[in-house]
C-alpha angles and dihedrals in degrees: 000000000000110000130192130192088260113119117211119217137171119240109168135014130194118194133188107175133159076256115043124008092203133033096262110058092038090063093051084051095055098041083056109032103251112164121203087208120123144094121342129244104183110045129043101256103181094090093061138077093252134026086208130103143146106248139173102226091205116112112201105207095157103050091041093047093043094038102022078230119186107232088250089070097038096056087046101043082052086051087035089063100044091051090052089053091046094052100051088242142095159205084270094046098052095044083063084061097061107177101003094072123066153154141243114187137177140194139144097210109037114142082020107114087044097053085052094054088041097057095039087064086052089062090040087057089236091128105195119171115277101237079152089081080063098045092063093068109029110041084099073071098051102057088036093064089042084059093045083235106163101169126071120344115191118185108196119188105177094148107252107342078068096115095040091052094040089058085060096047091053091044106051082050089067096034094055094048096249098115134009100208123019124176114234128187151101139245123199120175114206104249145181090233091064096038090059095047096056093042093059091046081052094223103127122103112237078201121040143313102266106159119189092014115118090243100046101128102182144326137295112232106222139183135235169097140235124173116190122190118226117191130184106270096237081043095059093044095056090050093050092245129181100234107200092179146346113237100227105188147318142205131213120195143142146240097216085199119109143344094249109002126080122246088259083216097054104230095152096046097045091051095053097048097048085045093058083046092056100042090051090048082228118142111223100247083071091073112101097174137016115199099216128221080230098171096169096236115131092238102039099045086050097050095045094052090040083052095049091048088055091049107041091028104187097000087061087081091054096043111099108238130206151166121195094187082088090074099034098030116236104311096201100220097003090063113096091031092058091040088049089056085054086058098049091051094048094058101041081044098043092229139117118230113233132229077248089200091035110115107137109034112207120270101266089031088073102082089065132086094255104183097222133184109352124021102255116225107249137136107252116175104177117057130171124188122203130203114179109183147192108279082042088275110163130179140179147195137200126194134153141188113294112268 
């Protein structure tokens, strides 16, 4: 992959998660293993496999009656604002940047709550017009315009691999001189639509979201969404910046495998991590943590571990493991960007975020430095995130402390 002398670094970050709806208390959630997962309030839950979800108990009647939002773009404006704050800039500030600012986004529902209020009225005969059709394309606008962002906009919508990609894709913009900020990040809204895919494919828990323990029996939909703000590092230091981390490298593959089920012997995963180790020019045994895509599915949880193993051969077994799924819920296309910002916490906060649920760990995981219960205070300085998603999509990102 074609490199340049620019440094990427991160230099705000805006979280709404199932829990913690800012920063700050998402990272003491995840430093004590606080899940957000529980009952639903907004959507009837009794037709389906579970009653559990992830959800975001924060209605948003202002913005939806003023903007006609979708939720997707209510749940990221409130992390985008965040973010902004966090960074020391705004909407007026990167304006003034014109095309040298810009945004990658990802989701995997966007448009979607509309388009199910839409076609409800359709049954109910109470035929409005379907700006919706509109919504599904153009929401990345939206919350570009929100931001005041006139440079590239990239929407990706690789299932559930969408944050993690979308991170790349951010970061190559800066690396390769063509941005000095760029907005990255994902929004997912917890649907019925969601909900009753995963409930046909009968992969959802009825009990909780335990990924890598012997008794975990299916996923946790969740809801989200997390922006993080990446800035040319020269850039930053001239600003006077607080840098929390510098983004090294990522890889994207795929399976090529099947619509829904992993590659079991992980092809797609294994590529794309060796290829963020090699974009970053980092050896495996620099890794200190791995934030797992940890899904809680039989066949997902035993792939990604069997992966790691193949990558980091004997330093697999020292490297802390987590998935914090396991406390949102899997957010669809939210995901990596939420996890990401994990990441991002762990390493500003020298702690290791914990598999909240995880108390057995399966027979052949056990070998492995699964993080249970509670995160563990620790200095960490390498990190890598992983999203594996449906159509055999992976992604993954590198980054590391500040030198």
């Amino acid at each position: 992959m074609a490199k340049s002398s620019n440094r990427v670094v991160v230099t705000g970050l805006g979280i709404v998660a199932p829990n913690g709806y800012d920063k700050e208390t998402f990272c003491q959630a995840l430093l004590s293993g606080q899940t957000g997962i529980g009952s639903v309030e907004r959507i009837d839950m009794s037709d389906f496999r579970t009653q559990l979800a992830g959800e975001v108990k924060i209605s948003f009647p202002e913005m939806a009656k003023e903007h006609n939002y979708d939720r997707t773009i209510s749940l990221a404006c409130l992390a985008l604002n965040e973010a902004l704050i966090d960074s020391g800039m705004d909407s007026t500030y990167l304006s003034s940047l014109g095309p040298r600012a810009g945004m990658s986004f990802a989701t995997s529902l966007g448009g979607n709550s509309r388009m199910m209020e839409y076609l409800k009225e359709e049954i109910d005969e109470r035929r409005t017009q379907p700006e919706w059709l509109a919504d599904l394309n153009l929401f990345s606008n939206y919350i570009a315009k929100y931001a005041g962002v006139k440079g590239n906009i990239s929407s990706t919508t690789s299932a559930c691999a969408a944050g993690t990609a979308a991170a790349g894709i951010g970061f190559d913009q800066i690396r390769l001189g063509r941005a000095d900020v760029m907005i990255i990040g994902g929004s997912d809204p917890l649907t019925e639509f969601s909900i009753a895919g995963f409930h046909s494919l009968r992969s959802l828990s009825p009990t909780a979201s335990k990924p890598f323990d012997e008794d975990r029996d299916g996923l946790v939909i969740g809801e989200g969404a997390s922006i993080i703000i990446l800035e040319n590092y020269e850039h930053a230091l001239q600003r006077g910046a607080h840098i929390y981390a510098e983004i090294m490298g990522y890889g994207l593959s795929n399976d090529a495998y099947h619509v829904t089920s992993p590659d079991p012997n992980g092809g797609g995963a294994i590529r794309a991590m060796e290829m963020a180790l090699r974009d970053a020019g980092l050896k495996p045994e620099d890794v200190d943590y791995i934030n797992a895509h940890g899904t809680s599915t039989i066949v997902n949880d035993k792939m990604e571990l069997n992966a790691i193993r193949q990558v980091f051969h004997e330093h697999a077994y020292k490297i802390a493991i987590s998935s914090t799924k396991s406390m949102t819920g899997h957010c669809l296309g939210a995901a990596g960007s939420i996890e990401l910002a994990a990441c991002i916490l762990a390493l500003e906060g020298e702690f290791i975020p914990p598999t909240a649920t995880l108390e057995k760990p399966e027979e052949g995981f056990r070998e492995f430095r699964l993080i249970k219960t509670k995160g563990r205070k620790e200095p960490i300085k390498v990190a890598m995130s992983n999203s594996f998603a449906f159509g055999g999509n992976t992604a993954c990102v590198v980054l590391k402390t500040i030198d």
